[in-house]
N, C-alpha and C positions, 0 to 999 in steps of 0.2 A: 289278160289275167281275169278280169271281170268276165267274160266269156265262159270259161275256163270254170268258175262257179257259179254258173246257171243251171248245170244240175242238182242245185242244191245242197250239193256235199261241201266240207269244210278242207282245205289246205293250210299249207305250212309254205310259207312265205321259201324256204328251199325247194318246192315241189313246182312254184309257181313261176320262179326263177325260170325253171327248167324249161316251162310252156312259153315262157315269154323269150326264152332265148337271152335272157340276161344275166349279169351276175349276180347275186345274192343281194348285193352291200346296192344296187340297182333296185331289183325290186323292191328291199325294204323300204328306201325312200319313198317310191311309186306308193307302197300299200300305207304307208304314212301319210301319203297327200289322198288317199283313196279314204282311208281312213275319219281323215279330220273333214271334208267332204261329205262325212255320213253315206258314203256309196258302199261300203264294206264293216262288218262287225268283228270283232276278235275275241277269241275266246283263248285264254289261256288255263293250260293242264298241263300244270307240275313242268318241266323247263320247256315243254313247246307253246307256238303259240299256231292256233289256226282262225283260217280266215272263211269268210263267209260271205255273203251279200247281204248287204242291211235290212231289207226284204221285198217283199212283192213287187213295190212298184218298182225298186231297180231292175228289177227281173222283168218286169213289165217296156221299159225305155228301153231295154237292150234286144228286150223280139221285137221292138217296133223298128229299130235301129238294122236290126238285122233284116227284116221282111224289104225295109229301103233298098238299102244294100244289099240282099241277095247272097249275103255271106252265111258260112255254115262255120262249125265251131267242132271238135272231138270230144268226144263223150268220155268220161270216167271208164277208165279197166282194170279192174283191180287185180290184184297179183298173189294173195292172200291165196293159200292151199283152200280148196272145197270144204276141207273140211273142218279146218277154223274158221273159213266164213260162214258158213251154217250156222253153227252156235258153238257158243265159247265162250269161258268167265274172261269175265274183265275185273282181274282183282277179284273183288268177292259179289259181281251180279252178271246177269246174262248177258252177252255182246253178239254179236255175227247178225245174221238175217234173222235170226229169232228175236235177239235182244230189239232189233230196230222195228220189226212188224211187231211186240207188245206193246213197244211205248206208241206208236201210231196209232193202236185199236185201242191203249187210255186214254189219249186225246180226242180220240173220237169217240170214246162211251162219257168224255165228259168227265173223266175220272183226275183229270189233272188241270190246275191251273197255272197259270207264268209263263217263265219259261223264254222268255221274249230276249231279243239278237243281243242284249244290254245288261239281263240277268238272266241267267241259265239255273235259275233257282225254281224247283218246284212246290207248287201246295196240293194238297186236296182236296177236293169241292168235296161237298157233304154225298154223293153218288159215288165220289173216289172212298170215302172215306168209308161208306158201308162195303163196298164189293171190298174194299182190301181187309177189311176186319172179317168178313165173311170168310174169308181166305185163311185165317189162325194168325192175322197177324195183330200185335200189339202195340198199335201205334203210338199208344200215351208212354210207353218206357223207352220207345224208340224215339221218341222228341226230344228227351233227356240222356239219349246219348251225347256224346262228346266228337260227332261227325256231323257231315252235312246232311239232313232229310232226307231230302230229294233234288236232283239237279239234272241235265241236259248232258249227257257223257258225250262227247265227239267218239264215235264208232272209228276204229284206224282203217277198217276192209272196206265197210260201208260208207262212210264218211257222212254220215248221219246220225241222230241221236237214239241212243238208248238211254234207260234208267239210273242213273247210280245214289250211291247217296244207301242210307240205311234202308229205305223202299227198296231198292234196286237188291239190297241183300238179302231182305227178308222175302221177296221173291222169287232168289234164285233158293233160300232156305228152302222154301213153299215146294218148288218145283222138284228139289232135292227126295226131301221126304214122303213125299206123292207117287215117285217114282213117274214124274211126268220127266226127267232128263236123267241120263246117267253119264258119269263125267268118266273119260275114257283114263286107261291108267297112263299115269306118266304123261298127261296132255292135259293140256286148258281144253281139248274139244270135247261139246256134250253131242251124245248121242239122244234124239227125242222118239221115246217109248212107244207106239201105239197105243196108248192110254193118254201119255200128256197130248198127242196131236188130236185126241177124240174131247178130251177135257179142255185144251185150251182152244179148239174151236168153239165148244159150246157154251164156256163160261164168258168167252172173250171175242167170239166172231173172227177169228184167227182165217185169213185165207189157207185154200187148201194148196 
């Protein structure tokens, strides 16, 4: 199971069951002693929970562990249509391969802080908080909402984190009214413009 999330992506104690070849009521013990251990993090989202690795240096013992031994591990494949993985609301913010490449290029512009395997809670940094205001958004009425800011979504295709949280909305807002995504009818899947993939590369370093 530890294995299993070295790709870095999050499961659900039934999906991990399946890797491990055990029963459910099996691995949850397992990821309970995994758990209390500090080898594994959990994040719970509304009745599921998923799991994670506590971070780096597990991932770090487990290629050492593996380089010994000589053992190889199966990579994550996701089953997710193309084109809900690409991009897609989640509820009311971006999700798919878009939602997960924004939130990676505001960690790395520096735009976000938190976020850690313990609170999946995010802040601002004063760099975050200019680019997003730069952006039409209003963060002082958006703090006073009656939701959570900013947080660490577990992605379901990706199994990675995107945005959510009022941030998360008022960017997929942003995106909306830009015409940097168009949400297809009758579907959660966004279609991205030629315009947003020109603008979110240049405002945000967005790979191509």
């Amino acid at each position: 199971m530890l294995y299993c999330l070295l790709d870095g992506r999050a499961r659900t104690s039934t999906e991990l069951a399946m890797v491990a070849e055990v029963t459910p009521s099996t691995a949850s013990v397992h990821l309970q002693r995994l758990n209390t251990q500090r080898l594994v993090a959990v994040l719970a989202q509304g009745k599921r929970r998923y799991y994670s690795l506590a971070g780096a240096n597990v991932a770090t013992a487990l290629e050492a562990l593996s380089v010994l031994a000589g053992g190889t591990h199966d990579t994550f494949e996701p089953s997710t249509p193309n084109g809900l993985r690409a991009a897609r609301t989640c509820y009311d913010h971006i999700a798919g391969t878009l939602g997960v490449a924004l939130h990676d290029r505001f960690k790395a512009m520096g735009w976000l802080s938190g976020g850690s395997s313990t609170n999946n809670a995010y802040e601002l940094t004063r760099r975050g908080t200019k680019g997003f205001e730069a952006l039409g958004m209003d963060l002082e009425t958006m703090r006073k909402l009656r939701r959570r800011f900013a947080y660490a979504c577990v992605d379901w295709s990706e199994r990675r984190p995107h945005i959510g949280g009022a941030v998360g909305a008022a960017l997929l807002e942003v995106a909306m009214k830009r015409k940097w995504v168009i949400q297809e009818l009758d579907s959660r899947a966004l279609a991205v413009t030629r315009t947003g993939w020109h603008e979110m590369r240049t405002r945000f370093g967005l790979p191509a």
